[in-house]
C-alpha positions in Angstrom: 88.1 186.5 161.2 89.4 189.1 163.2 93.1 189.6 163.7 94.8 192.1 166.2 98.7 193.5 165.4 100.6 194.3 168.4 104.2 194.6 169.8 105.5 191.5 171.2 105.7 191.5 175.2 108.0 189.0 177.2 104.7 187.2 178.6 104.3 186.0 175.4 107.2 183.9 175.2 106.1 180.4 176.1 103.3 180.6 173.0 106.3 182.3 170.6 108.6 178.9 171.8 105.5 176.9 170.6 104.9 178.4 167.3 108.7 178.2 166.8 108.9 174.5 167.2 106.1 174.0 164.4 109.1 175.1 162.2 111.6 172.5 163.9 113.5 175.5 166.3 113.8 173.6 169.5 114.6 176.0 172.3 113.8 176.4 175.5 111.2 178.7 176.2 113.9 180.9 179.2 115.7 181.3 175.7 113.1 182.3 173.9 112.1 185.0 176.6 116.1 185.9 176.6 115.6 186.5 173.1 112.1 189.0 173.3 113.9 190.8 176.1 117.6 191.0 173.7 115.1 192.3 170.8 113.0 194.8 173.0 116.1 196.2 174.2 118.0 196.7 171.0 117.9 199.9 169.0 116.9 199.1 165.6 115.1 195.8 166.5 111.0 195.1 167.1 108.9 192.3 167.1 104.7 191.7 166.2 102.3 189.3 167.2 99.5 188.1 165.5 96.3 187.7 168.1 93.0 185.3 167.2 90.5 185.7 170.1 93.1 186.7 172.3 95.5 183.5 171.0 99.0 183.8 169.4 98.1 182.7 166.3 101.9 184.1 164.6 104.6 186.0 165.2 107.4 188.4 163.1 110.7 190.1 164.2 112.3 192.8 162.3 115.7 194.6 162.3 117.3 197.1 161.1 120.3 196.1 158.9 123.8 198.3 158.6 126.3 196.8 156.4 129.4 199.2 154.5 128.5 197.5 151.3 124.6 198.6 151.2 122.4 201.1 152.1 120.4 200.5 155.3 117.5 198.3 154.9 115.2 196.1 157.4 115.3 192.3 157.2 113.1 190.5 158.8 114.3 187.7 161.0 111.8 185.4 161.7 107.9 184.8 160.3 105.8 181.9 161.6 101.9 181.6 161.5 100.4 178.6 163.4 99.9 175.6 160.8 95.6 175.8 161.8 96.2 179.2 160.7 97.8 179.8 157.6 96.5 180.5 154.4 94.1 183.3 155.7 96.1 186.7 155.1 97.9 186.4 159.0 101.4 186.0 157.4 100.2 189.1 155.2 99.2 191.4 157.7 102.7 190.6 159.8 104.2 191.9 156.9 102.5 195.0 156.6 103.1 195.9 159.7 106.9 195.5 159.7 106.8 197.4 156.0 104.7 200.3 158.2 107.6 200.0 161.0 110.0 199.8 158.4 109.1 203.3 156.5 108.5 204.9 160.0 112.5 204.3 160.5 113.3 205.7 157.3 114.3 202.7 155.5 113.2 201.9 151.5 113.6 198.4 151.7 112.9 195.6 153.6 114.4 191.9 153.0 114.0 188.5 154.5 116.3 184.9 154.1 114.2 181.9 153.7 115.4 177.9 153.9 115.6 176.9 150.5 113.1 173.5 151.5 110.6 175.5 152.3 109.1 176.2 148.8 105.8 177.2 149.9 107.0 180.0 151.6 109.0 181.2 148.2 105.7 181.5 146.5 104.3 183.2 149.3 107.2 186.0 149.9 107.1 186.3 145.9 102.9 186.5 145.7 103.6 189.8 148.3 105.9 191.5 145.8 109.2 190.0 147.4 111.7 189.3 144.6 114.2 187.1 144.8 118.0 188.4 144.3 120.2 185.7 145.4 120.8 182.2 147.0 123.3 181.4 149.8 124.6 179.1 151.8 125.1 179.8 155.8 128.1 178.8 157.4 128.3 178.2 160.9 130.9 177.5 163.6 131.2 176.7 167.7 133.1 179.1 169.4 
């Protein structure tokens, strides 16, 4: 199966909404084109898409982090493969692409927070060479 790599554009953002929703985020598809255009426009920030036959078949984003306490590192922010597609290396390749876009803005290390239901992924992230250093809970307020 061939797979294609590319930078996201903002006509992909109705496809991007749909593969979203597979993983339960329920946004409107203007948001989610809000969103590619807020990421294309910030310094630090990218985003890849996955292409089957010319289909969005997944999709990554990637940022870079600055935080006093560390040393700069990228995290990614989101990873989804379509469910028909998953299992076949296209969550893999995402990744090495944002490792690639990672090491070409000089950073060492690149993270990534996952749900704590979804166990699958955990063995996924940790069969790539992820390893795990700590669990959290996210807090969030309305403002």
């Amino acid at each position: 199966m061939e797979i294609v790599i590319r930078s996201i554009v903002e006509q992909d953002a109705e496809r991007v909404n749909e593969l979203s929703r597979q993983l339960g985020y329920k946004m409107s598809t203007e948001q989610t084109l809000a969103n590619i255009r807020g990421v294309l426009s910030a310094k630090g920030h990218t985003a890849f898409v996955a292409l089957h036959e010319h289909k969005i078949i997944g999709w990554v984003g990637v940022a870079e982090a600055l935080q006093i306490e560390a040393t700069p590192f990228c995290e990614i922010r989101g990873l989804i493969v379509d469910e028909e597609y998953r299992a076949q290396g296209i969550g893999k390749l995402l990744i090495e692409k944002v490792k690639q876009w990672s090491k070409e803005t000089g950073n060492k290390s690149l993270r990534l927070r996952c749900n704590t239901i979804r166990k699958e992924a955990h063995l996924f992230y940790l069969h790539l060479g992820f390893k795990e250093i700590k669990e959290q809970k996210v807090f969030e307020m309305n403002i």
